[in-house]
N, C-alpha and C positions, 0 to 999 in steps of 0.2 A: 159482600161478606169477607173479613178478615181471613186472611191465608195462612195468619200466625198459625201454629202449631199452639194445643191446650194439654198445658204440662199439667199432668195429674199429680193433685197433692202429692202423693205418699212419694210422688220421684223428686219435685219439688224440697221438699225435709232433705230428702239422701243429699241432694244438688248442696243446698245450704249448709249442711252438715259439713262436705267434701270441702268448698272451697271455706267453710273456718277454721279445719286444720292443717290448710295450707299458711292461712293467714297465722296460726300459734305457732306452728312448728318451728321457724325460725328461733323464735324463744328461746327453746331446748339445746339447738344446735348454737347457737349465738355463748350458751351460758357453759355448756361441754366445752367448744375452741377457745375460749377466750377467759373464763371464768379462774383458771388457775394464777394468770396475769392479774385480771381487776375482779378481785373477790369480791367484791360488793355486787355482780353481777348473781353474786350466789342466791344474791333474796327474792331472786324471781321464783328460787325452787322452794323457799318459805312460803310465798304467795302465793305459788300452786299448792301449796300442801294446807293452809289457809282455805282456799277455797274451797278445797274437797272436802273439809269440817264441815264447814256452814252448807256446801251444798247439800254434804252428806245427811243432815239432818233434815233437807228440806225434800230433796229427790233420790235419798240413796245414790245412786254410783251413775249420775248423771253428767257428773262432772268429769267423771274417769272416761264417760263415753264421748263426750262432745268439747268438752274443753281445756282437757287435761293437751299439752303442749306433747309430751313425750309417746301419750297413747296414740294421738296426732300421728307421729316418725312411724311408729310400729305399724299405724294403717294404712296411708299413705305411701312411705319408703319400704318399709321389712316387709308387709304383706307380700307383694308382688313375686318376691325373690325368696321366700322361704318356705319350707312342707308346713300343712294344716294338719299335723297330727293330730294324737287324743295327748291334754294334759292329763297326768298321773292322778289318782283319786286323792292320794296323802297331800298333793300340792293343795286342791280344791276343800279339801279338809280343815276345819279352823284350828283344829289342835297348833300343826304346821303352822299355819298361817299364824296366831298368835305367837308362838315363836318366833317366826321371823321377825313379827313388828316390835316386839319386845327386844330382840338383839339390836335393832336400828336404832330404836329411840332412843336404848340406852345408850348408845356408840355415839348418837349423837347428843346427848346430854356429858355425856364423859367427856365429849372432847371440846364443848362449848367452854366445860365447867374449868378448864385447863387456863384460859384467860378472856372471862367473859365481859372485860371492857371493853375488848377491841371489837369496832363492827367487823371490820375485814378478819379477823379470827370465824368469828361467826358463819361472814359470806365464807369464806376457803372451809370450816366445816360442809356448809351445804353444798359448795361447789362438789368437794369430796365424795357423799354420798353420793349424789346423783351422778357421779362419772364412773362410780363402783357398780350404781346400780345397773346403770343401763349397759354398762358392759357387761353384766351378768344379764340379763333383759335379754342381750343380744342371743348371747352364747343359747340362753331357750330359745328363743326364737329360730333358731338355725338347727336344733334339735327336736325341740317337739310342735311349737305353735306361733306363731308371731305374737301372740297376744299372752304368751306362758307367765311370764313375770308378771304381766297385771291379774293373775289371780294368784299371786300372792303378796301384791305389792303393800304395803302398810298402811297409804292412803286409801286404797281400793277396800285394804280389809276393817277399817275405820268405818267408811262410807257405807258397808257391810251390813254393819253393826248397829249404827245411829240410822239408817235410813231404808235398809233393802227392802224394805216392806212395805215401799210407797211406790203408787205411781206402778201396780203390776200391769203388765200387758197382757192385754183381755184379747180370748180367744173363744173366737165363735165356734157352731156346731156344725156353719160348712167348711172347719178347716179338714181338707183331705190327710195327714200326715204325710206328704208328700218329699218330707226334710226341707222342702229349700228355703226355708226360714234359718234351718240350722246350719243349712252352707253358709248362709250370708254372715249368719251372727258373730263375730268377732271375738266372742268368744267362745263359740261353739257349745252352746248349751241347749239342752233338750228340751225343747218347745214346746211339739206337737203330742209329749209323752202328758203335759197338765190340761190337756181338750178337755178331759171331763169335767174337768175344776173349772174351768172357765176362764181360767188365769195362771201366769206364768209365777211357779213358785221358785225356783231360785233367786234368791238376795244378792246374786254377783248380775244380774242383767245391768247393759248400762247405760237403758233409757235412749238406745240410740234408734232410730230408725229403719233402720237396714232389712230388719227379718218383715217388718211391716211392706216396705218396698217392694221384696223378692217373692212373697206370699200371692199364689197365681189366683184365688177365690176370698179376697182380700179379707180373709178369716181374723186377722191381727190388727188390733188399731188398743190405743192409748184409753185410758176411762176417762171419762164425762167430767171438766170441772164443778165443782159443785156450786151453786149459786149462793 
């Protein structure tokens, strides 16, 4: 009989989840250091904000959970070293949150529109924003949440919008409300409060595996692809 050790699924997903935002992350950090030098490095934050569309329409905010490069830094590096506070209810709020995305886009459409032959204008715009952003990203993180700026971030709130309402995470009736779904949850949203429902209704969940993993009567699991 095999000695191996029988990794259970739901740790299996956290494993593979873990080591692919080790493999993005670089991305982020490659495009921060070096992106003000060779702008062109900037379209990698076009193509993360690309993917978030398409993904967003397809799994809501799966791509902010799993493949997003920058969400990647905040779980991996900021978690560890920052407090798990509560974010604010106004940040979580869409009013906020369309505001915000509305001052970026345009910020970033004003300052494309400035000279939009150049690619390297283009990349140093995106390089831009995403060195603004994430230094803001940071500053919350170190004050209220690691994950604070991705609920408000413009891709996240897009993803929101076009998709939150796919892919809910079904919760059975022997989940205890025990919280530790909501420890885990990276964004720290309230779980075990939608039992009754059956499913998790917040539109900012993101699709990641974490509250399924940590969940001690494995009340939490994914729906059923459909045939």
């Amino acid at each position: 009989m095999s000695t191996e050790a029988v990794i259970h699924p739901k740790y299996q997903m956290v494993s593979q989840r873990r080591v692919l935002q080790w493999v993005l992350l670089p991305i982020m950090l490659i495009t921060i250091a070096l992106g003000w030098k060779y702008p062109l490095l900037g379209f990698s934050v076009a193509a993360a904000m690309a993917t978030g569309m398409v993904g967003g329409v397809i799994r809501g905010r799966y791509v902010c959970g799993n493949l997003c490069p920058r969400g990647a830094f905040f779980d991996r590096i900021i978690a560890p070293l920052a407090p798990r506070g509560k974010v604010p209810a106004f940040m979580r709020g869409m009013p906020f949150r369309l505001v915000v995305l509305a001052a970026l886009m345009g910020f970033m459409v004003w300052r494309i529109a400035q000279n939009p032959g150049d690619l390297n204008h283009w990349g140093f715009v995106f390089w831009t924003m995403c060195a603004v952003t994430t230094a803001v990203g940071l500053g919350l993180a170190f004050t209220l949440h690691p994950r604070a700026w991705c609920a408000i971030c413009p891709m996240g709130t897009m993803q929101n919008l076009l998709g939150g309402h796919k892919l809910r995470l079904q919760i059975a009736a022997s989940c205890r409300s025990c919280g530790k779904c909501e420890t885990a949850c990276p964004m720290n949203l309230s779980i075990a409060a939608d039992k009754r429902l059956g499913a998790l209704q917040d539109r900012d969940c993101l699709k990641c595996p974490e509250c399924i993993a940590a969940c001690p009567a494995s009340a939490l699991k994914w729906p059923e692809a459909k045939s």
